[in-house]
C-alpha positions as CSV (number, residue, x, y, z in Angstrom):
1,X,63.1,-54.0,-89.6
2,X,66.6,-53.5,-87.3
3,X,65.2,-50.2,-86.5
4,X,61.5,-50.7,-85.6
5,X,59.1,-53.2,-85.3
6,X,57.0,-53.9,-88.2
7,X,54.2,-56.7,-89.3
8,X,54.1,-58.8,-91.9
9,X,51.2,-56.5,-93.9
10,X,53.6,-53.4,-93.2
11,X,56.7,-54.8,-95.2
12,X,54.5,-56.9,-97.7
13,X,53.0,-53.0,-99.0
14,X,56.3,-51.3,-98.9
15,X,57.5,-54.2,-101.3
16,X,54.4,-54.1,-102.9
17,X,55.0,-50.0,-103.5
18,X,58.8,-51.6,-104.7
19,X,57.2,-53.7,-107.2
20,X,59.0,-56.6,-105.8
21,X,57.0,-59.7,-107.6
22,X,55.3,-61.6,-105.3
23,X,57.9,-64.7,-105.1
24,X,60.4,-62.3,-104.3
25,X,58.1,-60.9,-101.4
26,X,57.4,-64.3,-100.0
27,X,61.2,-64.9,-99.9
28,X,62.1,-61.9,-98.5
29,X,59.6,-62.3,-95.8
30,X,60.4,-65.6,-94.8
31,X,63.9,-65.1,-94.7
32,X,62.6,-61.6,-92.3
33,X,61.0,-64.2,-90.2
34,X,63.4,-66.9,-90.1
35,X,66.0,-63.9,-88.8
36,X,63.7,-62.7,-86.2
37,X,63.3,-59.6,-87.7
38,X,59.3,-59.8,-88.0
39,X,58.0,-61.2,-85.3
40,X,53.9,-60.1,-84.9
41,X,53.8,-61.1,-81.4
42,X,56.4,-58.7,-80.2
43,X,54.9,-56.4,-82.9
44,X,51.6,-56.4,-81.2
45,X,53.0,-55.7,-77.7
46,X,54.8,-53.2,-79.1
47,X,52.2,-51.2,-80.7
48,X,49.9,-51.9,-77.9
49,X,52.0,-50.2,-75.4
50,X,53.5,-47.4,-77.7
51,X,49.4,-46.2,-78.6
52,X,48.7,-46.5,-75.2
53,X,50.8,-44.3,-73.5
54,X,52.0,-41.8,-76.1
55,X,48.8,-41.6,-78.3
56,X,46.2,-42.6,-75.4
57,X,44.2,-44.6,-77.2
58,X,41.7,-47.2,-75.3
59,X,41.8,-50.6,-76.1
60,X,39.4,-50.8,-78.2
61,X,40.9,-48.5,-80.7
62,X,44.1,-50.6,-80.4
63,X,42.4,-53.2,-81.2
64,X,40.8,-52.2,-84.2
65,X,44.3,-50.9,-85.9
66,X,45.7,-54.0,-85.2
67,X,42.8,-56.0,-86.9
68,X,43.0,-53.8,-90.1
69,X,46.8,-54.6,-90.2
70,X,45.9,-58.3,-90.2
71,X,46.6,-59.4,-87.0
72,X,45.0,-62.3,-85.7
73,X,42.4,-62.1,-82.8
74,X,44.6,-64.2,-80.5
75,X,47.6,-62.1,-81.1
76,X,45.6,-59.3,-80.5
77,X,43.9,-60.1,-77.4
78,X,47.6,-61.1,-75.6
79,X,49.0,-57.7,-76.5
80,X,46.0,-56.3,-75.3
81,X,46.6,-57.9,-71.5
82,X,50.1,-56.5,-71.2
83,X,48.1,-53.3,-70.4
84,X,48.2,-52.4,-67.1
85,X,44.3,-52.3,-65.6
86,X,45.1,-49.9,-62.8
87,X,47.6,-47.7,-65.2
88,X,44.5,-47.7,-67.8
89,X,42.2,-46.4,-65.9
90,X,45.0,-43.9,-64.6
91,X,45.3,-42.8,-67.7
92,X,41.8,-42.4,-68.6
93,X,41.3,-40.3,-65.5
94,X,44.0,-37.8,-66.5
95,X,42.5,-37.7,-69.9
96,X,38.8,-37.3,-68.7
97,X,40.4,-34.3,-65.7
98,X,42.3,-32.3,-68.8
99,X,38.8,-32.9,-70.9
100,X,36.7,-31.4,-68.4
101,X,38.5,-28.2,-68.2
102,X,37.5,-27.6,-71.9
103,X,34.1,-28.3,-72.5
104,X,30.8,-26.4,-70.9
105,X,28.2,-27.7,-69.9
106,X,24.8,-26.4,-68.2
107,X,23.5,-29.7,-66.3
108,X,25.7,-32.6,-64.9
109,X,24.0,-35.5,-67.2
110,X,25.4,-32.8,-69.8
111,X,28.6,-33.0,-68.1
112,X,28.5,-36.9,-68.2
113,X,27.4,-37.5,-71.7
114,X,30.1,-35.3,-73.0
115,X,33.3,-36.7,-71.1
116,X,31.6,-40.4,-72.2
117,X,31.5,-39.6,-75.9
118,X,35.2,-38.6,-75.9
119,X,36.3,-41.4,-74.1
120,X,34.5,-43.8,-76.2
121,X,36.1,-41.7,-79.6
122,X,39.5,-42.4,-77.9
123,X,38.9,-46.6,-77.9
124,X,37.7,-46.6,-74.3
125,X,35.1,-49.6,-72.8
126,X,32.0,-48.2,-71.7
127,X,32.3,-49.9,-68.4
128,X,35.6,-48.8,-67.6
129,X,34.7,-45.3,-68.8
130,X,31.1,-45.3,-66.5
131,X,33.8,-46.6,-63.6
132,X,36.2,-43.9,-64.0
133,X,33.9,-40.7,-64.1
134,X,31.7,-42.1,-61.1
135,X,35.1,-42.3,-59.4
136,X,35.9,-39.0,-60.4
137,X,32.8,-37.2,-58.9
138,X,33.8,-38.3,-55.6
C-alpha cells in the first residue's frame, strides 16, 4: 500500500486469496486506514487520472471500474471532476484524428457513426463525443 494506491475491495481479495479470516482482515484494514495507507478518496483521483491519460478511457468507463470496485457514487463523481474539460475533449480529439486514419468509409454519416461508436466503446459521453467530431469537421 507504500507503493501504490489501493481500495479497500483491492486489499480485502488479496487477503481473501491469503486466507486471512475475516477478523484478521477487518483489523488489518482498519489499522491500513488509521495509517493513511488506504485512503479511497485519493484512490479515486488517482485512478481517475492514471485511466485517463495513459489508458484514454472516457469518463464513463472510469466510472463504471470504479463502481464494480465498490466505490461510492459520491466518491466517484469528485474524482471524476478533477478531469480537466478542455484536456478531455483534447484528448478525445487526438484519439478520434488517429481513429480516422484507420477506418474506411464510403459516405460521411458512415464516417460519423463509425468514429461515434469507438468513442462511446472508450467511456466517452455522447454529447461530448457529437461536440468534438462537429468541431473536427471544421
Amino acid at each position: 500500500c507504500s507503493i501504490s494506491e489501493h481500495c479497500i475491495s483491492e486489499v480485502t481479495e488479496k487477503l481473501q486469496v491469503w486466507d486471512v479470516n475475516s477478523e484478521w482482515r477487518s483489523l488489518i484494514i482498519d489499522k491500513l486506514i488509521e495509517d493513511d495507507f488506504l485512503n479511497e478518496k485519493r484512490y479515486c483521483i488517482a485512478f481517475a487520472k492514471d485511466k485517463f491519460h495513459f489508458n484514454k478511457w472516457g469518463k464513463i468507463k472510469i466510472s463504471y471500474a470504479l463502481k464494480q470496485k465498490g466505490l461510492s457514487d459520491e466518491l466517484i463523481k469528485s474524482a471524476l471532476k478533477t478531469i480537466d474539460e478542455g484536456e478531455y475533449e483534447e484528448m478525445l480529439a487526438v484519439i478520434l484524428k488517429n481513429k480516422l486514419k484507420t477506418i474506411k468509409w464510403e459516405y460521411e454519416y458512415e464516417k460519423f457513426g463509425k468514429l461515434f461508436n469507438f468513442a462511446q466503446s472508450r467511456g466517452f459521453e455522447n454529447a461530448v463525443i457529437d461536440r468534438v467530431i462537429r468541431s473536427m469537421d471544421k
